[in-house]
C-alpha positions as CSV (number, residue, x, y, z in Angstrom):
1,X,121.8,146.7,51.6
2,X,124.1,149.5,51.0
3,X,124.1,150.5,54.7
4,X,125.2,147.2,55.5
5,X,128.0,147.8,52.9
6,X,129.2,150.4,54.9
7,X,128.5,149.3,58.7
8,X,130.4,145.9,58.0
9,X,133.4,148.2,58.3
10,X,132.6,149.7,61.4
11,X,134.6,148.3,63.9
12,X,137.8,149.0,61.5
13,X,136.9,152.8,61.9
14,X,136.7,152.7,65.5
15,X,140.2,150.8,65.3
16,X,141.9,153.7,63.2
17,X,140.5,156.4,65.3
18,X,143.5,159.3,65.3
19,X,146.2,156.9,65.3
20,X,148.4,156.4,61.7
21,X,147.5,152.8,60.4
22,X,151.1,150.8,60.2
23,X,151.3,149.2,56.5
24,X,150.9,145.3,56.8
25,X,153.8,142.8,55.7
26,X,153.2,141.9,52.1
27,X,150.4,144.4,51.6
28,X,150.0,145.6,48.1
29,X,147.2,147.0,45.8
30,X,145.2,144.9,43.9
31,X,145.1,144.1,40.1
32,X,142.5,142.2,39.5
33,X,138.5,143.7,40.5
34,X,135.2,142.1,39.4
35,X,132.9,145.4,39.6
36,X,129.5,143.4,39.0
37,X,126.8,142.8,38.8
38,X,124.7,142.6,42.1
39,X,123.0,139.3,41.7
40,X,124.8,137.8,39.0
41,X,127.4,134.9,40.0
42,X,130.2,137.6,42.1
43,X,130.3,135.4,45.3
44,X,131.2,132.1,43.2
45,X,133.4,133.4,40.8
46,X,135.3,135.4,43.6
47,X,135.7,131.8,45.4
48,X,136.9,129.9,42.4
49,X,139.5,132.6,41.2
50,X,140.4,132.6,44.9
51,X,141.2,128.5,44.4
52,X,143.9,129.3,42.3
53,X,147.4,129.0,43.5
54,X,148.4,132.2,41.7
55,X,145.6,134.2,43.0
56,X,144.7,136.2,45.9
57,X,141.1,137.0,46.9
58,X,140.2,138.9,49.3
59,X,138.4,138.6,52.8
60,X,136.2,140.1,53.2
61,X,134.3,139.8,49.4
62,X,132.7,142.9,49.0
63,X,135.3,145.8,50.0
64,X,133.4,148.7,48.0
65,X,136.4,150.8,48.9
66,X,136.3,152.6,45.9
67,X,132.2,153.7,46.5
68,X,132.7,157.2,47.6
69,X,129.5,157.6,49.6
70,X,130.2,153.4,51.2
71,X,133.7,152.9,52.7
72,X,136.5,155.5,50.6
73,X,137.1,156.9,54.1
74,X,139.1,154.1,55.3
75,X,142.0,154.9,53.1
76,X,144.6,153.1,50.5
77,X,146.5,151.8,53.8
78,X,143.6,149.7,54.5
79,X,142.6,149.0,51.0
80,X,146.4,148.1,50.7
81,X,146.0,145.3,53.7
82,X,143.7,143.0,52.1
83,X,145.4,141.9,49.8
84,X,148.9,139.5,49.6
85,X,151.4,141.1,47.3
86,X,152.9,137.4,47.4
87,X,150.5,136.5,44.8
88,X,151.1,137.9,41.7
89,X,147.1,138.7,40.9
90,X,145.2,140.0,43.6
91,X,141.6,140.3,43.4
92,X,138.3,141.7,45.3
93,X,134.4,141.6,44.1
94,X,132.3,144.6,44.8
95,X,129.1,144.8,43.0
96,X,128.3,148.5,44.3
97,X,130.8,149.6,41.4
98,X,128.6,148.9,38.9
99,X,125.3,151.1,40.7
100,X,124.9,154.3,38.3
101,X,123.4,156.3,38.9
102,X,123.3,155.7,43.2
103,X,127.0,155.8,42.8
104,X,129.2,157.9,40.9
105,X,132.9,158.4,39.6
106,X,134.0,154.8,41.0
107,X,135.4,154.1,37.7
108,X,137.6,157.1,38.0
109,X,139.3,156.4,41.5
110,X,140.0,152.8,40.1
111,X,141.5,154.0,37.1
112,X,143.6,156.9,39.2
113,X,144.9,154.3,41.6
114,X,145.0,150.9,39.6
115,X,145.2,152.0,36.1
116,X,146.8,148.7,35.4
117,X,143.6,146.6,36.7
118,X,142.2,144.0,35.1
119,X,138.1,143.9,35.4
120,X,135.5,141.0,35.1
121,X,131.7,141.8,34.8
122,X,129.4,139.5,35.8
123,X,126.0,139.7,33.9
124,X,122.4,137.7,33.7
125,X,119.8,137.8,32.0
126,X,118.7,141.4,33.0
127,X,114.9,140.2,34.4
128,X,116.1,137.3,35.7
129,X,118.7,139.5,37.5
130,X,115.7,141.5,38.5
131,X,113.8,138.8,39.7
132,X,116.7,137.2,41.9
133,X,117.4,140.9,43.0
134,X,113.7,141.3,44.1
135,X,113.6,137.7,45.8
136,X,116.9,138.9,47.9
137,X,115.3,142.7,49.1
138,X,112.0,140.6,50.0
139,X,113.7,138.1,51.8
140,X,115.7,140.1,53.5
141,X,113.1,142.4,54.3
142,X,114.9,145.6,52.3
143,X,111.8,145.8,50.4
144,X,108.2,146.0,51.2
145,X,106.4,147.8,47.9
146,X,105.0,145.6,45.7
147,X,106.3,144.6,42.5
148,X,104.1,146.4,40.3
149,X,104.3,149.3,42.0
150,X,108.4,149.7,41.8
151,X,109.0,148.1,38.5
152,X,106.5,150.9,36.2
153,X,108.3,153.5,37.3
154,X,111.2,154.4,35.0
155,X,114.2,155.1,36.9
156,X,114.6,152.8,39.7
157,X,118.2,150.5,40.8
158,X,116.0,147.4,39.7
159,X,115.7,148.4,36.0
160,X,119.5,150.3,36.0
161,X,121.6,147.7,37.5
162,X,120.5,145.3,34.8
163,X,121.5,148.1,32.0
164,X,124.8,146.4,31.5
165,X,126.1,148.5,28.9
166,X,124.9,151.3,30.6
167,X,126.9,150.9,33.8
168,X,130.2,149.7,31.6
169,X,130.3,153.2,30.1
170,X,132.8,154.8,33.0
171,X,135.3,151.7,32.8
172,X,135.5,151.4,28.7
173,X,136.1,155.1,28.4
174,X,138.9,155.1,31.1
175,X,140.4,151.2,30.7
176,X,139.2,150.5,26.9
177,X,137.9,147.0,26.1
178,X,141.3,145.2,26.2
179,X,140.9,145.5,30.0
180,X,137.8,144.2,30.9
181,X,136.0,140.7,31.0
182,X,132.5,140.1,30.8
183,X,131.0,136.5,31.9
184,X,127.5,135.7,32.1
185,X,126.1,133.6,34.8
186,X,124.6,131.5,32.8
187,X,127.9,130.4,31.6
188,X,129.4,129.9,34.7
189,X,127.0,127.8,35.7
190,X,126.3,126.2,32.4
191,X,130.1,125.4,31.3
192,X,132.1,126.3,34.5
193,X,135.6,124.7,33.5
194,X,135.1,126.6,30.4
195,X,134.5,129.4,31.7
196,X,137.2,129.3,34.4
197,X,139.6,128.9,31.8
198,X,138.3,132.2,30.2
199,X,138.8,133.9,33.6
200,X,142.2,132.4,34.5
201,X,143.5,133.2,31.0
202,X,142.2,136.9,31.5
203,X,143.9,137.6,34.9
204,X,147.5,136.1,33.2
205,X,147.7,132.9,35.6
206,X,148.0,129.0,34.7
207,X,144.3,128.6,32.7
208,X,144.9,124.8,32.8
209,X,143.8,124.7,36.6
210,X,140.8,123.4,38.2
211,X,139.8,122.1,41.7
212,X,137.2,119.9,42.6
213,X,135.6,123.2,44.2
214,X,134.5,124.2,41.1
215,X,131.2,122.1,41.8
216,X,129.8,124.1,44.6
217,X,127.6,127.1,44.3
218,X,127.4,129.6,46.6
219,X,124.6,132.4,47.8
220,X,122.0,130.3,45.4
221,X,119.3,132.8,45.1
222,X,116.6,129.5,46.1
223,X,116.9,130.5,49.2
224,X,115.9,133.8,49.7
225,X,112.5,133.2,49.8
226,X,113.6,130.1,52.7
227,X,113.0,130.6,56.7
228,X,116.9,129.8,57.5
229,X,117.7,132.5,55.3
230,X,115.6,134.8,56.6
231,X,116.4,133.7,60.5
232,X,119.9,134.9,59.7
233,X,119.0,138.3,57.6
234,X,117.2,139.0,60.7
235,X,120.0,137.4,62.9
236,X,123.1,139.8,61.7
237,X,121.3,143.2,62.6
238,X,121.3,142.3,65.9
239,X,124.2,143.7,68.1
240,X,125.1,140.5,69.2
241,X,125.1,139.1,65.7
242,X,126.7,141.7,63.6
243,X,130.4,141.2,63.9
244,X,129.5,137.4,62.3
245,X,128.6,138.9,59.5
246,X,131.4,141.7,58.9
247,X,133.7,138.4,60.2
248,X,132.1,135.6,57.8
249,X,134.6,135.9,54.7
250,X,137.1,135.7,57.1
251,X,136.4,132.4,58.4
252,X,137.9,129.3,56.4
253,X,136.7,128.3,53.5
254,X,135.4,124.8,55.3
255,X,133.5,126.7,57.6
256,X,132.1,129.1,55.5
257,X,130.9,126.4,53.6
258,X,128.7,124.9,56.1
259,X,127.1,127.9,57.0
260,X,126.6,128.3,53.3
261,X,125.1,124.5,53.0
262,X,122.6,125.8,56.1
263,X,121.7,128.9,54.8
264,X,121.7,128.7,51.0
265,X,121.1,125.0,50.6
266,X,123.4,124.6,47.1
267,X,121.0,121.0,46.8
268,X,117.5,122.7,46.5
269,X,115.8,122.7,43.6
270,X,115.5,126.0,41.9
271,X,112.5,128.0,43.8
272,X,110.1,129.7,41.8
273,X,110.6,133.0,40.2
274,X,108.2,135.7,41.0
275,X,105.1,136.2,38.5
276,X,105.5,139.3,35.6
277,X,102.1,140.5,34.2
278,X,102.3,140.1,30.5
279,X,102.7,144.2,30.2
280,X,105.8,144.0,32.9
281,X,107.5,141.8,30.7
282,X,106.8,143.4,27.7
283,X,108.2,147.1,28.8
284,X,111.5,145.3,30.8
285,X,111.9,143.7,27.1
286,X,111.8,147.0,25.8
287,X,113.5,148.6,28.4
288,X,116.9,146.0,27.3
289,X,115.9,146.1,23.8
290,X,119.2,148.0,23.0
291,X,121.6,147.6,25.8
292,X,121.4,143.5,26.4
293,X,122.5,142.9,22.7
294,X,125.2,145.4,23.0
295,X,126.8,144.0,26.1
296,X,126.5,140.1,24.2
297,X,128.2,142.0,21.1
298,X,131.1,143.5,23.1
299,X,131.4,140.0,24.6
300,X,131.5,138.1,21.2
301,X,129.6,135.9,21.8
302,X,125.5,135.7,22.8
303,X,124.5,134.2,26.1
304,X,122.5,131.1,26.9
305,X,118.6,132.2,27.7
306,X,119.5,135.7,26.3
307,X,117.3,135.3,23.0
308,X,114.1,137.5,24.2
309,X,116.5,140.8,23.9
């Protein structure tokens, strides 16, 4: 997955070669970044800020610009380019800036170049976010070690990027809490004008909008385990295929949709989560004992399903 973070970008470097990149009209830096989590509600938030008439989102999603080791090497002039300084927020969604310890000293080259920036977290339930993670590298084919065998071992990205409190470390000691938002999924999905509301009134715009829109989920994680979404895992890493899937963000929100209704079918029923032996459960439980309530208390507020921590 992180290779594909990078190779989506690839025709962009062949574009920039040796020759200076001109600045676009209306370009200007972003404000507004959710940093996280993988696997926990990014692609739909990211859409419904993007309804918003005083909000930019950007297109591509995932930019992971500030991901040293991803794409840093394409420069703030193309950073700069994605985003519409006629809007007065201006957002992207990158979950990669929330992978300690893959990934380090994101937090720093936000703060260094946006120190201003608003930030949303997304979180879940951490082994429901493990379990949705799993179901994605499975059906995806990133993965092929069984589940036993990667989840009792002690330091692995399944276990870490479900350490919420953990990975908010670099952004409270540079932004302090004033600056930073954390939503659960299970709210969003749960109580999503509610939680919109939160949102809007966090990135300064009108928190009394809404949009129809609001009703459509997207990148469901019941299809992972489904053969159209595994036709089109395998689809995109073919030559032929791959400049769909750097492209797909770009297309029109219409369009994207119906690939979205193909590929994630938003109407399924949930699909069923992948068994835990009793002792699994037990030592992820132990594993969050500490750092789940900690993220809920610097919320404010506990999250729905959250009670096992």
């Amino acid at each position: 997955m992180c290779d594909r973070a990078r190779e989506r970008y690839a025709t962009d470097r062949k574009r920039m070669g040796n020759v200076p990149r001109r600045r676009r009209r209306h370009a200007a830096m972003p404000n507004l970044i959710i940093i996280g989590g993988l696997k926990c509600g990014t692609t739909s938030i990211h859409h419904y800020l993007g309804l918003h008439p005083e909000i930019h989102m950007s297109k591509p999603k995932e930019l992971n610009f500030f991901v040293r080791e991803l794409n840093w090497d394409l420069g703030i002039p193309w950073y700069e380019g994605r985003f519409d300084g006629r809007f007065p927020v201006r957002g992207e969604s990158s979950p990669h800036y929330t992978n300690l310890p893959r990934y380090h000293g994101v937090a720093a080259r936000i703060h260094d170049n946006l120190p201003d920036a608003r930030l949303i977290y997304m979180v879940r339930d951490p082994i429901s976010r493990i379990l949705s993670h799993w179901r994605h590298a499975t059906g995806a084919g990133y993965e092929t070690r069984s589940m036993e065998d990667v989840l009792t071992r002690e330091d692995q990205t399944y276990v870490t990027r479900s350490m919420y409190w953990m990975q908010l470390q670099p952004y409270l000691e540079r932004f302090g809490p004033e600056k930073i938002c954390v939503i659960a999924q299970e709210e969003l999905q749960a109580e999503r004008e509610e939680t919109m509301r939160r949102a809007f009134e966090f990135a300064g715009v009108d928190l009394d909008f809404t949009s129809e829109q609001f009703e459509r989920e997207w990148e469901r994680s019941t299809a992972k385990e489904s053969g159209q979404y595994q036709l089109m895992e395998k689809l995109v890493k073919l030559p032929g295929f791959k400049s769909f899937d750097r492209n797909f963000d770009r297309l029109p929100e219409r369009m994207r949709w119906m690939v979205e209704k193909v590929v994630h079918d938003p109407a399924a029923p949930e699909a069923p989560k992948p068994e835990l032996t009793s002792e699994i459960k037990s030592d992820l439980t132990r594993r969050f004992a500490d750092d789940a309530p900690r993220i809920q208390e610097f919320a404010g507020r506990g999250f729905p399903r959250w009670e096992r921590y």
